[in-house]
C-alpha positions, -999 to 999 in steps of 0.1 A, spaced: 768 224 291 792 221 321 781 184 320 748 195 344 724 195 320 721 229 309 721 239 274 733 272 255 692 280 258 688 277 293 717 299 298 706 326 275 668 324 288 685 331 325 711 357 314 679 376 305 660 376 329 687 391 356 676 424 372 698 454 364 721 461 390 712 492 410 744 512 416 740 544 438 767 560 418 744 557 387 715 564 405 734 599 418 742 608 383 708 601 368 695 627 394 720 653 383 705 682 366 718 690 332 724 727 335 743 721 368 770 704 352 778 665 344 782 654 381 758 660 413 781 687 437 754 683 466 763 653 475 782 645 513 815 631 514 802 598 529 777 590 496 802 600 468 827 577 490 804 546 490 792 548 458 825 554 443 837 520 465 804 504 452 813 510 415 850 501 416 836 466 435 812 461 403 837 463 381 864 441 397 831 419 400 827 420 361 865 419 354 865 384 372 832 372 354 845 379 318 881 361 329 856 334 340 837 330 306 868 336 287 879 305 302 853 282 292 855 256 272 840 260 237 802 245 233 804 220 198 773 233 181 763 201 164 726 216 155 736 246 136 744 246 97 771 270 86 768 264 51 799 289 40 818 256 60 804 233 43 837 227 17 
């Protein structure tokens, strides 16, 4: 794959073993409390402000890794027997 010597496998096995990301804006809402409503309203101005900035940053982030793997060429998976292909 990519012509460095790394298969479909080792890509998978690292894919796997990323850490989640730790976001403070889902930290924030995992701390609100259900019967105070969906969103945290102690929060300062500054904190809802960065972690607004951090998750709009993530998601450009992803955005531009899925155009990435879109992009790739396609793998020929010479090992794999599709037998419904096989006419």
């Amino acid at each position: 794959m990519f012509s460095t010597g790394m298969t479909t496998k080792n890509l998978c096995d690292c894919l796997a073993h990323l850490e989640p990301v730790d976001l403070l804006g889902m930290r924030l809402l995992k701390q609100a409390c259900p019967s105070s409503g969906l969103y945290p309203s102690d929060i300062s101005h500054e904190t809802l402000t960065q972690a607004v900035t951090e998750i709009v940053a993530y998601t450009e982030r992803s955005v531009q890794t899925a155009r990435h793997l879109r992009d790739l060429a396609p793998i020929p998976l010479t090992t794999i027997q599709i037998l419904e292909f096989g006419l």
